[in-house]
mmCIF file of the protein (N, C-alpha, C, O) and its ligand, coordinates in Angstrom:
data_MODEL
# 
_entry.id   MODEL 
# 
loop_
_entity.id 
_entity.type 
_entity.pdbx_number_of_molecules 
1 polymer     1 
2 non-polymer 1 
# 
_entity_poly.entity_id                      1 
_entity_poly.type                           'polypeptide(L)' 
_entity_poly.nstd_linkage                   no 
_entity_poly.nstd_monomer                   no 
_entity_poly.pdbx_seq_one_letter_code       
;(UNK)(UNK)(UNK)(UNK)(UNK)(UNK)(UNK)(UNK)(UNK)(UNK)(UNK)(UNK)(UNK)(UNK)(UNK)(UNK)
(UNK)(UNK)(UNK)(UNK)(UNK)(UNK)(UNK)(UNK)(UNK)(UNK)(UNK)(UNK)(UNK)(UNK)(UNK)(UNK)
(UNK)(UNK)(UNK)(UNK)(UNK)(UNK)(UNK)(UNK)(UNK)(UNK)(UNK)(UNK)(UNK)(UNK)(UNK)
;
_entity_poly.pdbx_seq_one_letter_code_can   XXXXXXXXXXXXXXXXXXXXXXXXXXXXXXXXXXXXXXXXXXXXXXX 
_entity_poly.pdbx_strand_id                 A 
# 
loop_
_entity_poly_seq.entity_id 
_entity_poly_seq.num 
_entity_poly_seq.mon_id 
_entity_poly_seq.hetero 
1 1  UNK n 
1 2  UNK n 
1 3  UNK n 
1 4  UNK n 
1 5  UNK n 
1 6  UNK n 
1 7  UNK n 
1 8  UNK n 
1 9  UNK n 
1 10 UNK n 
1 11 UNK n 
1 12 UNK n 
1 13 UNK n 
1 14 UNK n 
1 15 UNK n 
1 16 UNK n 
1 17 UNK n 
1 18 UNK n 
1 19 UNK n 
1 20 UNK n 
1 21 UNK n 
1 22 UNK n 
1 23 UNK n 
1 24 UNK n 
1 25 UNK n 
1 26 UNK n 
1 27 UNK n 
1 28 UNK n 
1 29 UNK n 
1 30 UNK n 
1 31 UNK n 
1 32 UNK n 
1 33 UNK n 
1 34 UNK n 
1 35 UNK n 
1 36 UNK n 
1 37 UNK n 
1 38 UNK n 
1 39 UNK n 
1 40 UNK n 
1 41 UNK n 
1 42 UNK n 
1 43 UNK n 
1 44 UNK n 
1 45 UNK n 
1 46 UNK n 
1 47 UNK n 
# 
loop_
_struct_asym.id 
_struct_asym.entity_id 
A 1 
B 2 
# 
loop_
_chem_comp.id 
_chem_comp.type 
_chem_comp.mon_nstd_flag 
UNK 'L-peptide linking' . 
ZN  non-polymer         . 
# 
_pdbx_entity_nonpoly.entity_id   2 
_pdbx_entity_nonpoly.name        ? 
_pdbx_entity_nonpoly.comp_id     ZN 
# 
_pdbx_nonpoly_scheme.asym_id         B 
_pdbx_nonpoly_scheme.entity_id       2 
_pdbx_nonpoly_scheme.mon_id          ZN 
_pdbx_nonpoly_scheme.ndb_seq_num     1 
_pdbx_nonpoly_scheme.pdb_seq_num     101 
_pdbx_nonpoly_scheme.auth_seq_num    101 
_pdbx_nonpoly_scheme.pdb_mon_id      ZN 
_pdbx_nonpoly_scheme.auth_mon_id     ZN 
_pdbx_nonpoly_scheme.pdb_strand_id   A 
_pdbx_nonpoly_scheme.pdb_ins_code    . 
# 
loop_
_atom_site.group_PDB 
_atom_site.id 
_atom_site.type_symbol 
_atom_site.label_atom_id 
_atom_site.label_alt_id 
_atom_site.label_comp_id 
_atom_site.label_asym_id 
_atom_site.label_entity_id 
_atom_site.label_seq_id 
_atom_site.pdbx_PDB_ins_code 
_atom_site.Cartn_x 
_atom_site.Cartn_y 
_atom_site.Cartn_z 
_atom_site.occupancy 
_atom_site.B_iso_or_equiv 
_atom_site.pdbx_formal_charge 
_atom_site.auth_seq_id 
_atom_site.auth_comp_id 
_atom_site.auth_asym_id 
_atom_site.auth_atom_id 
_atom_site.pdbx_PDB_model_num 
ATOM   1   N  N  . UNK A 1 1  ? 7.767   25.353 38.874 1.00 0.00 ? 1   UNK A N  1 
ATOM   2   C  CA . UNK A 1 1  ? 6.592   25.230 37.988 1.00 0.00 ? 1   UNK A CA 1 
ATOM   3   C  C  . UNK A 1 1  ? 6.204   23.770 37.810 1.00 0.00 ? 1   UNK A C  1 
ATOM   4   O  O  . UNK A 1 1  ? 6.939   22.810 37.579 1.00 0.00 ? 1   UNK A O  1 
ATOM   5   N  N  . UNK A 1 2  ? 5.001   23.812 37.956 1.00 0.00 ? 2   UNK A N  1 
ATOM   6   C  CA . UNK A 1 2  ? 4.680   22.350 37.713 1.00 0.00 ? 2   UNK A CA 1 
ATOM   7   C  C  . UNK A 1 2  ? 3.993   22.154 36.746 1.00 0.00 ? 2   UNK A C  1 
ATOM   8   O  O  . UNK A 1 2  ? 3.048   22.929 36.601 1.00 0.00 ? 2   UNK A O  1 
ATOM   9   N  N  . UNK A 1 3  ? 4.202   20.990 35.652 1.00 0.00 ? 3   UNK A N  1 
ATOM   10  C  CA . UNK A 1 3  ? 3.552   21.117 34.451 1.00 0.00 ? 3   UNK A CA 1 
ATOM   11  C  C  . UNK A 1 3  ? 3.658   19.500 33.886 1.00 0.00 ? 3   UNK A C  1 
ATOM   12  O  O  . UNK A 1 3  ? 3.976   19.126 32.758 1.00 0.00 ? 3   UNK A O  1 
ATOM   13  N  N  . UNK A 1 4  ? 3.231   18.580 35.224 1.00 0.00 ? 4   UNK A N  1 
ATOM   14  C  CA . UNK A 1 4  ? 2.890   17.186 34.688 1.00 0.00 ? 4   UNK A CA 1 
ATOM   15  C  C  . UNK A 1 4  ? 1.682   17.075 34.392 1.00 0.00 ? 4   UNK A C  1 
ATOM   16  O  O  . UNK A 1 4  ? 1.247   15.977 34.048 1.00 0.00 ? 4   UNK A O  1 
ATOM   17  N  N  . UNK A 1 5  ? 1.021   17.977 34.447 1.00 0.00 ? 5   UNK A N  1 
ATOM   18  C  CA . UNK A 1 5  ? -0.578  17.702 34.001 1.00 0.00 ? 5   UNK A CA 1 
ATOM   19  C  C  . UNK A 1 5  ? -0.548  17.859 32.303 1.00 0.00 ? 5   UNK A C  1 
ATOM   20  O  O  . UNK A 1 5  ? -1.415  17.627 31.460 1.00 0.00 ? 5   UNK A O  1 
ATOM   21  N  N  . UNK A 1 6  ? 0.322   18.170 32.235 1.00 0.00 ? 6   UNK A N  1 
ATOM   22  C  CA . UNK A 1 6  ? 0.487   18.848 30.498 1.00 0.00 ? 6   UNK A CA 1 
ATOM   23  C  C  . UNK A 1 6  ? 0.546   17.700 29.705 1.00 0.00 ? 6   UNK A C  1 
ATOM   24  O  O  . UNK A 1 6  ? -0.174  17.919 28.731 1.00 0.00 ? 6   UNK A O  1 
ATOM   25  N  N  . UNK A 1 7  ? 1.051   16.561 29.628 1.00 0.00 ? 7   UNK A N  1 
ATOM   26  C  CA . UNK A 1 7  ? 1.457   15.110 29.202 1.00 0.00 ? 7   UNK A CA 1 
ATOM   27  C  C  . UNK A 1 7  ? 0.147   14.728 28.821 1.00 0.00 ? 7   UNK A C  1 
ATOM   28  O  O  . UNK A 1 7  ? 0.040   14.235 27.698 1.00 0.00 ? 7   UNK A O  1 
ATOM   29  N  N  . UNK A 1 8  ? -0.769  14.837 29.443 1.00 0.00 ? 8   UNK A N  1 
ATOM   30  C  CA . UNK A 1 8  ? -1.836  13.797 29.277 1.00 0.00 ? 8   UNK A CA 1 
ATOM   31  C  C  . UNK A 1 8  ? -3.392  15.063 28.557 1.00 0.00 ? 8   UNK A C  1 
ATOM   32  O  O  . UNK A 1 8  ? -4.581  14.754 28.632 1.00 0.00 ? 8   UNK A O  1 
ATOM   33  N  N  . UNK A 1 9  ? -2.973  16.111 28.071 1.00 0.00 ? 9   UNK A N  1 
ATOM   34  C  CA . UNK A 1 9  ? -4.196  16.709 27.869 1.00 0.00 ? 9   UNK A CA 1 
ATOM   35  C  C  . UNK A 1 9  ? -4.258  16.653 26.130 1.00 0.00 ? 9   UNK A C  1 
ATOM   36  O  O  . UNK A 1 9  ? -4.854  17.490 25.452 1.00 0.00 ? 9   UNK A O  1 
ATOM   37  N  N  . UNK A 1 10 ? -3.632  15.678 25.678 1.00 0.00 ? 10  UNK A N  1 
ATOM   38  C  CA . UNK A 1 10 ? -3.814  15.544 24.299 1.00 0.00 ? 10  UNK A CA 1 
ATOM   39  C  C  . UNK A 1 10 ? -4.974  14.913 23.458 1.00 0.00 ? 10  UNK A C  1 
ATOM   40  O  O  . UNK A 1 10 ? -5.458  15.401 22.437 1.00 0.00 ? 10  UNK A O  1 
ATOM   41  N  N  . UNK A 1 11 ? -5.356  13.669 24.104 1.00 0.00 ? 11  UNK A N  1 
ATOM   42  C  CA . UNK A 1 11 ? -6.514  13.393 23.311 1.00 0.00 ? 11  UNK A CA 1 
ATOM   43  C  C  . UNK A 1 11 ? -7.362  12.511 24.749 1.00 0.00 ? 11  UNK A C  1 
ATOM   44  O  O  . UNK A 1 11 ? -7.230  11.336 25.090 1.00 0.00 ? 11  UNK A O  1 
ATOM   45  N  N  . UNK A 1 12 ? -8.082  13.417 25.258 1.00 0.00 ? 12  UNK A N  1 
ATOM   46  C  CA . UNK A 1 12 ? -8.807  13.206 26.331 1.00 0.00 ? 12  UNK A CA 1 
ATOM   47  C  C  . UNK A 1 12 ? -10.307 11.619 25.648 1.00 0.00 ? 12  UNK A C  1 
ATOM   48  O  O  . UNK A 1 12 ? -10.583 10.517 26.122 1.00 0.00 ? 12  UNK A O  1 
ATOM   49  N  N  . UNK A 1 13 ? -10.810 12.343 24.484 1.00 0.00 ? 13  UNK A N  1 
ATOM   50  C  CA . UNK A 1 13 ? -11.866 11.068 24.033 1.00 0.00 ? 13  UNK A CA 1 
ATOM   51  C  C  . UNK A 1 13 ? -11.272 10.935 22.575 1.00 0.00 ? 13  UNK A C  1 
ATOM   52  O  O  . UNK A 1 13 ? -11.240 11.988 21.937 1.00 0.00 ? 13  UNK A O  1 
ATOM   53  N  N  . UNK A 1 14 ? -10.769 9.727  21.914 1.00 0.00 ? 14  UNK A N  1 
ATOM   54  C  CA . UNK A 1 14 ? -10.380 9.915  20.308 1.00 0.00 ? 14  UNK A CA 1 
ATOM   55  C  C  . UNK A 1 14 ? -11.180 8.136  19.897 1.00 0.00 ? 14  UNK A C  1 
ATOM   56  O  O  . UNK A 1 14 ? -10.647 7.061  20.175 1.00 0.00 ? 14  UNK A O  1 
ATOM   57  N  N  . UNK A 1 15 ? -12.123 8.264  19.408 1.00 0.00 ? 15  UNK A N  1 
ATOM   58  C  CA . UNK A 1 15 ? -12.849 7.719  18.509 1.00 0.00 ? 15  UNK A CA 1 
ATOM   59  C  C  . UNK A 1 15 ? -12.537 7.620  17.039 1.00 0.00 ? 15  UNK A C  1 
ATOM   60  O  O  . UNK A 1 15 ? -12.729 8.594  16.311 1.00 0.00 ? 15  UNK A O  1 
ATOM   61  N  N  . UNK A 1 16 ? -11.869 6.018  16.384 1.00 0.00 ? 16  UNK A N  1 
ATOM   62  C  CA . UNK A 1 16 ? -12.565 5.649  15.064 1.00 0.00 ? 16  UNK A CA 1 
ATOM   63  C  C  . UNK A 1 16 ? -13.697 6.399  14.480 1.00 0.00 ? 16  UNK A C  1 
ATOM   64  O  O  . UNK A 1 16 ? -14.887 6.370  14.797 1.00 0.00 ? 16  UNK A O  1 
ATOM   65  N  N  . UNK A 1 17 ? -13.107 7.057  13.590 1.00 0.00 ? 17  UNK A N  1 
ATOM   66  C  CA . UNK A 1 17 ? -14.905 7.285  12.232 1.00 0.00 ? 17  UNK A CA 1 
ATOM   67  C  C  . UNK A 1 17 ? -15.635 6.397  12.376 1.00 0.00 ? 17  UNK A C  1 
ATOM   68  O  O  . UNK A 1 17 ? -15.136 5.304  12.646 1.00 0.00 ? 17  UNK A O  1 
ATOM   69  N  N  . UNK A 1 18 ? -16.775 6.492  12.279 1.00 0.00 ? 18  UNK A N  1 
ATOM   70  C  CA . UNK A 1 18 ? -17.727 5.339  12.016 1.00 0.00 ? 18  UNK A CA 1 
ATOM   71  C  C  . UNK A 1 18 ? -17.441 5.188  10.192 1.00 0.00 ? 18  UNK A C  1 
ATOM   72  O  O  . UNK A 1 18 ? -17.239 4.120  9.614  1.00 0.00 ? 18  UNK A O  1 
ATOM   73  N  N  . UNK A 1 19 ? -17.481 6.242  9.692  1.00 0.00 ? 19  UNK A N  1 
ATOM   74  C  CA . UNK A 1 19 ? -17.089 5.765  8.062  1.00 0.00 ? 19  UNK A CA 1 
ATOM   75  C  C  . UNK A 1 19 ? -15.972 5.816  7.663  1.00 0.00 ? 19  UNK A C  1 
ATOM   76  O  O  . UNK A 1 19 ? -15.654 4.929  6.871  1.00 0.00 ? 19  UNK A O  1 
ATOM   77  N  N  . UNK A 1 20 ? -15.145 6.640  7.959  1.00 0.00 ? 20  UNK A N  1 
ATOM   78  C  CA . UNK A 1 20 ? -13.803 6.274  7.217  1.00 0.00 ? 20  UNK A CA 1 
ATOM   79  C  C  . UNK A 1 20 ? -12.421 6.042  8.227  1.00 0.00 ? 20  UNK A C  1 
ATOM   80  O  O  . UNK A 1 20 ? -11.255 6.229  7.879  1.00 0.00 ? 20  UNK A O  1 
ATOM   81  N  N  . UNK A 1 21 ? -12.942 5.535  9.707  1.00 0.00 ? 21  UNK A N  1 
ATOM   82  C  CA . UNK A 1 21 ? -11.990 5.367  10.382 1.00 0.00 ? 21  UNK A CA 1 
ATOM   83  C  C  . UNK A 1 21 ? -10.842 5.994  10.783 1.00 0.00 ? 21  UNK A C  1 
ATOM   84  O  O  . UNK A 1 21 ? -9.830  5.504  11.284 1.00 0.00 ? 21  UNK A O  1 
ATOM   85  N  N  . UNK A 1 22 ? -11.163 7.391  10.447 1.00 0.00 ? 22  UNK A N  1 
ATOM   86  C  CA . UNK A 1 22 ? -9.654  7.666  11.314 1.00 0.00 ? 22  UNK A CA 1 
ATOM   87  C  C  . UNK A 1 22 ? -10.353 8.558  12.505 1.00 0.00 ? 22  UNK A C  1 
ATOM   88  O  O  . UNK A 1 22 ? -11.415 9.169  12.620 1.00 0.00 ? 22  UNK A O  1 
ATOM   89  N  N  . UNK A 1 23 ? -9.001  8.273  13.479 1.00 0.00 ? 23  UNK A N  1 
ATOM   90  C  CA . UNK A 1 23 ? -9.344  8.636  15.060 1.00 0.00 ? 23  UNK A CA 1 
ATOM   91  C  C  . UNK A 1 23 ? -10.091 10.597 14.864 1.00 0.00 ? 23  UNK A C  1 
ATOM   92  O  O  . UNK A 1 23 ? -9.790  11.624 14.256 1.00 0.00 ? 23  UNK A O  1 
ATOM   93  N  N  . UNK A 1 24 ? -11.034 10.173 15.712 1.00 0.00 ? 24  UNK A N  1 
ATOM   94  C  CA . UNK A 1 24 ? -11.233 11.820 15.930 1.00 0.00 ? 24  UNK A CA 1 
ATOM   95  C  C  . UNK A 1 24 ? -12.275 12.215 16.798 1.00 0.00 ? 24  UNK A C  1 
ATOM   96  O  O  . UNK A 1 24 ? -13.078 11.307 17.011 1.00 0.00 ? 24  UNK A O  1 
ATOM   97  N  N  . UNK A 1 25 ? -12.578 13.564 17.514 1.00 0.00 ? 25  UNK A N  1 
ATOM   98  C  CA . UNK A 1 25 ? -12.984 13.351 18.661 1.00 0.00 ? 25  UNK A CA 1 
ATOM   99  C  C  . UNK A 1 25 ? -14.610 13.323 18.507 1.00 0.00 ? 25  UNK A C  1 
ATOM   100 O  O  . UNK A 1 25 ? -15.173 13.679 17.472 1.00 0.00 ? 25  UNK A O  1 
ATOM   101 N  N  . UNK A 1 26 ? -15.403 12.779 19.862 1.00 0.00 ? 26  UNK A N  1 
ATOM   102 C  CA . UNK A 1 26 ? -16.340 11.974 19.993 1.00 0.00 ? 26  UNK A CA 1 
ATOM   103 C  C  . UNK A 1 26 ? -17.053 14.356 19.899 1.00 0.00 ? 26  UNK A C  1 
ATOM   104 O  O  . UNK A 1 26 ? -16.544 15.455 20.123 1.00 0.00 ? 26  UNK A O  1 
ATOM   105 N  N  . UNK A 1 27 ? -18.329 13.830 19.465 1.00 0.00 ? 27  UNK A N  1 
ATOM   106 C  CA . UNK A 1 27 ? -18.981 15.259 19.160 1.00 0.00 ? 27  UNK A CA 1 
ATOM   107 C  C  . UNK A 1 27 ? -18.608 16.479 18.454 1.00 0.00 ? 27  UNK A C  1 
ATOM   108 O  O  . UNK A 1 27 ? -18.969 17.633 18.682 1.00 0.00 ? 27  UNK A O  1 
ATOM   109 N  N  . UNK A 1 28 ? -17.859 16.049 17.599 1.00 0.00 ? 28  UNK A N  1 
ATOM   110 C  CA . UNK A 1 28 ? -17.407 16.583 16.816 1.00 0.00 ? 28  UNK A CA 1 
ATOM   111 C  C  . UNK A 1 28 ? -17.420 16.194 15.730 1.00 0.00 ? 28  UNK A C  1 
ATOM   112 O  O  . UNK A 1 28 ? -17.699 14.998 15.810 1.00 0.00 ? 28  UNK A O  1 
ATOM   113 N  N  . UNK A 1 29 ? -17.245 16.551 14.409 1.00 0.00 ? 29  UNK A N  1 
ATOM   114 C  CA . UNK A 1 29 ? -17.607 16.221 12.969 1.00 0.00 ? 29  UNK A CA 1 
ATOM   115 C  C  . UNK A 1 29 ? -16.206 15.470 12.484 1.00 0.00 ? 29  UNK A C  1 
ATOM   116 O  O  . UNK A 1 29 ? -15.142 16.082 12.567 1.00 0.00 ? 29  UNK A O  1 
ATOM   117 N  N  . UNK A 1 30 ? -16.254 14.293 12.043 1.00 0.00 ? 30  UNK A N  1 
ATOM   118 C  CA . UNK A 1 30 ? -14.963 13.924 11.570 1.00 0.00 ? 30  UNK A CA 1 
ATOM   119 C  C  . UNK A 1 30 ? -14.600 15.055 10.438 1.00 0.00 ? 30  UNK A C  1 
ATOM   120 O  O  . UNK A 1 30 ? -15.306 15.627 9.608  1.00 0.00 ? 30  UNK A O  1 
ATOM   121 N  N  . UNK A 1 31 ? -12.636 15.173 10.880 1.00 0.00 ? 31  UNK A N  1 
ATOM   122 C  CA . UNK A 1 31 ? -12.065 16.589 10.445 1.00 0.00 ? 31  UNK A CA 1 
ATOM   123 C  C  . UNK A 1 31 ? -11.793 15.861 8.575  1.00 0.00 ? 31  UNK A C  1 
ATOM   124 O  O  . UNK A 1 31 ? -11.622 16.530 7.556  1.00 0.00 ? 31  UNK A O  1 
ATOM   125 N  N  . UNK A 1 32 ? -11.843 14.438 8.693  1.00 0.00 ? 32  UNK A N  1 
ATOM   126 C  CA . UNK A 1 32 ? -11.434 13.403 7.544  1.00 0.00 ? 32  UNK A CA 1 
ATOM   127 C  C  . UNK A 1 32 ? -12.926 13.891 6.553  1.00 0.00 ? 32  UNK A C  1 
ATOM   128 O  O  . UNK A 1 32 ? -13.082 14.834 5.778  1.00 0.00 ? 32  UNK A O  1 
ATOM   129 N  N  . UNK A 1 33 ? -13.922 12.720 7.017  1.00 0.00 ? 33  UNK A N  1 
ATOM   130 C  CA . UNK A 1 33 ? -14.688 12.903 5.742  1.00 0.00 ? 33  UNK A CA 1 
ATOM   131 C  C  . UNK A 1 33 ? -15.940 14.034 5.979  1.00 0.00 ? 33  UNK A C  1 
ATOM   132 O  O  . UNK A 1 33 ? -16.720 14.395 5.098  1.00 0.00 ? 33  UNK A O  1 
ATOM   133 N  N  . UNK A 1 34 ? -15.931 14.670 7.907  1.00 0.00 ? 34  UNK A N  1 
ATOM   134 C  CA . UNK A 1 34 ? -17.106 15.097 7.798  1.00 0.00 ? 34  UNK A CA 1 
ATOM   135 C  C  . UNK A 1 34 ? -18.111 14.426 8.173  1.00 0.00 ? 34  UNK A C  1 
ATOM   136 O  O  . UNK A 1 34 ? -19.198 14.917 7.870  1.00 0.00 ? 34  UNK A O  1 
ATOM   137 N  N  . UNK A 1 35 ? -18.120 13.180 8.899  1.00 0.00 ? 35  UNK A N  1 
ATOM   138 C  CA . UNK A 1 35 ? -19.106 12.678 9.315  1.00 0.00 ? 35  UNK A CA 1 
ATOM   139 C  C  . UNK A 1 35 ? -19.641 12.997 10.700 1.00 0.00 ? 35  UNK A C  1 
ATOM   140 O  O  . UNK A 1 35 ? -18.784 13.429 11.470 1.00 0.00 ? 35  UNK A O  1 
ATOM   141 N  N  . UNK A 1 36 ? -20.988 12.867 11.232 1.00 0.00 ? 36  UNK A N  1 
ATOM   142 C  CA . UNK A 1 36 ? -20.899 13.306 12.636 1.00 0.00 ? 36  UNK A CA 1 
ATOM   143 C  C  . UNK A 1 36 ? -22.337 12.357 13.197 1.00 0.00 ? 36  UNK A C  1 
ATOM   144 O  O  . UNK A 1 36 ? -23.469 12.827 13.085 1.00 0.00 ? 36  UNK A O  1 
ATOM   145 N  N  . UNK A 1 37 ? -22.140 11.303 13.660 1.00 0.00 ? 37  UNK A N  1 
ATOM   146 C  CA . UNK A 1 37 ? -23.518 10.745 14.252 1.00 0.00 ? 37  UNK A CA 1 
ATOM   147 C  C  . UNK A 1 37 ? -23.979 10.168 12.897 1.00 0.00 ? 37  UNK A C  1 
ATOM   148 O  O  . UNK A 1 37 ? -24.981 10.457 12.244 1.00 0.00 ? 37  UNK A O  1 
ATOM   149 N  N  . UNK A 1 38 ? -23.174 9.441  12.685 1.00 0.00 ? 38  UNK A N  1 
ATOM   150 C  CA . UNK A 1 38 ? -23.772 8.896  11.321 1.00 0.00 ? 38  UNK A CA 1 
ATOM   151 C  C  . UNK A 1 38 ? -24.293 9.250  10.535 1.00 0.00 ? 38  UNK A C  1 
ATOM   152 O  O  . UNK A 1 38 ? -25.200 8.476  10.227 1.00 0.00 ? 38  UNK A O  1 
ATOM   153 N  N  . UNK A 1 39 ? -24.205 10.576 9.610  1.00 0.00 ? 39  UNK A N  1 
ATOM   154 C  CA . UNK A 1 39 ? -24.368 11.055 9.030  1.00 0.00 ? 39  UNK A CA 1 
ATOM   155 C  C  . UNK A 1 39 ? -23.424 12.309 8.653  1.00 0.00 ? 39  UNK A C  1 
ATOM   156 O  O  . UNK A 1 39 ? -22.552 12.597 9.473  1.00 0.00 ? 39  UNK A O  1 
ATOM   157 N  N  . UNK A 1 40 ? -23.543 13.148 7.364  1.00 0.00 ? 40  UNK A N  1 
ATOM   158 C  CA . UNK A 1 40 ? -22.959 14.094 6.768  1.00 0.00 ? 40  UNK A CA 1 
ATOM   159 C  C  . UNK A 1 40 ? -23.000 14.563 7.509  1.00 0.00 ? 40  UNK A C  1 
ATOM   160 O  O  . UNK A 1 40 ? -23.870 13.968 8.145  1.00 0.00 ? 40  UNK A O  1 
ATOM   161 N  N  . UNK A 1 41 ? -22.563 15.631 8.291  1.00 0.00 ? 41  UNK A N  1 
ATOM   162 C  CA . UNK A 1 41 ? -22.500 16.860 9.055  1.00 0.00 ? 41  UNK A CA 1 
ATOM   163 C  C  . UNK A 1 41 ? -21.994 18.162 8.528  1.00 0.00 ? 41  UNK A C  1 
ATOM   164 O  O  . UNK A 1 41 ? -22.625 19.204 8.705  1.00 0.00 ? 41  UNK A O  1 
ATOM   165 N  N  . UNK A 1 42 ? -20.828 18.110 7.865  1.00 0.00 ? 42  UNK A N  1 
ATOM   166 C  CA . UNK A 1 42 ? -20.116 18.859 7.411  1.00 0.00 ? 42  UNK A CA 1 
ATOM   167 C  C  . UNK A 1 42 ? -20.288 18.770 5.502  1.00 0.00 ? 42  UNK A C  1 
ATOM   168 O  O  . UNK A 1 42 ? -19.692 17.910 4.852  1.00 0.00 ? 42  UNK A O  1 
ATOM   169 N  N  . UNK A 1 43 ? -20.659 19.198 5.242  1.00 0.00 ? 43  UNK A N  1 
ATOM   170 C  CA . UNK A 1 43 ? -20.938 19.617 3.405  1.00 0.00 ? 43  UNK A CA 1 
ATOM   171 C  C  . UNK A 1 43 ? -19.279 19.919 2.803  1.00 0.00 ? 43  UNK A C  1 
ATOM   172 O  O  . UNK A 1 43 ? -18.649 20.976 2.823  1.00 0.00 ? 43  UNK A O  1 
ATOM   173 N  N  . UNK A 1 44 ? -18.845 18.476 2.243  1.00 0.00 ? 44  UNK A N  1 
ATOM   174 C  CA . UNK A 1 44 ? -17.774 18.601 1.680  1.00 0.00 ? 44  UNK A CA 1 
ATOM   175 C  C  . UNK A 1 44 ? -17.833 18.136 0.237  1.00 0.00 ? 44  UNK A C  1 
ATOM   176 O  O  . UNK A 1 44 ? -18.601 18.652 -0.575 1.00 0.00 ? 44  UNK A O  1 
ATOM   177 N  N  . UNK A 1 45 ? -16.911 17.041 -0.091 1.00 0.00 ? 45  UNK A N  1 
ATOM   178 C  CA . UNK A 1 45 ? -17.326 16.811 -1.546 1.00 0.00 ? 45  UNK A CA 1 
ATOM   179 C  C  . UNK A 1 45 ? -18.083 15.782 -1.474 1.00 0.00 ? 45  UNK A C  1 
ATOM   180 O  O  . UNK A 1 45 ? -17.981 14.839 -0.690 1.00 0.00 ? 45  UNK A O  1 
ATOM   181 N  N  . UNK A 1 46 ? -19.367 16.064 -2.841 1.00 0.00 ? 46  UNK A N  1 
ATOM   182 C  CA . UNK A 1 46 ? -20.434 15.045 -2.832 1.00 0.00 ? 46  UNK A CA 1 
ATOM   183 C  C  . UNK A 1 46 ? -20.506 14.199 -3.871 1.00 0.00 ? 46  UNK A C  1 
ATOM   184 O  O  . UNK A 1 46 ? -20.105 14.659 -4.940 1.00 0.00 ? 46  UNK A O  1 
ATOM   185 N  N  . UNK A 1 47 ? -20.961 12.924 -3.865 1.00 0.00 ? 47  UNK A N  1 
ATOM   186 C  CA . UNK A 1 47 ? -20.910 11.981 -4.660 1.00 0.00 ? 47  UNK A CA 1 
ATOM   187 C  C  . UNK A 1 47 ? -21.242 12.449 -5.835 1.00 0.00 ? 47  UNK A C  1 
ATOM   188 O  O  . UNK A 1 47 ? -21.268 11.702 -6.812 1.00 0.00 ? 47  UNK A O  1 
HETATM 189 ZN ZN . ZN  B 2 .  ? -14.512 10.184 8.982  1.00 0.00 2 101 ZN  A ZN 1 
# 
């Protein structure tokens, strides 16, 4: 069985938040505050 391809399928694109900096993936909504393209994306808690 071969299964060296397996090592490397963990974080194919991982992007800084633009607002609260933690790594997370590019087209997708940060899982942290919810941000996505500079802006809210995700409706979490509001100011
Ligand atoms: Zn964020």
């Amino acid at each position: 069985m071969r299964r060296a391809n397996h090592d490397k399928v963990t974080a194919p694109n991982i992007s800084p938040c633009g607002n609260c900096g933690e790594p997370m993936v590019p087209h997708r909504a940060c899982p942290a505050c919810g941000f996505y393209k500079g802006k809210q994306a995700v409706s979490g808690k509001k100011a």
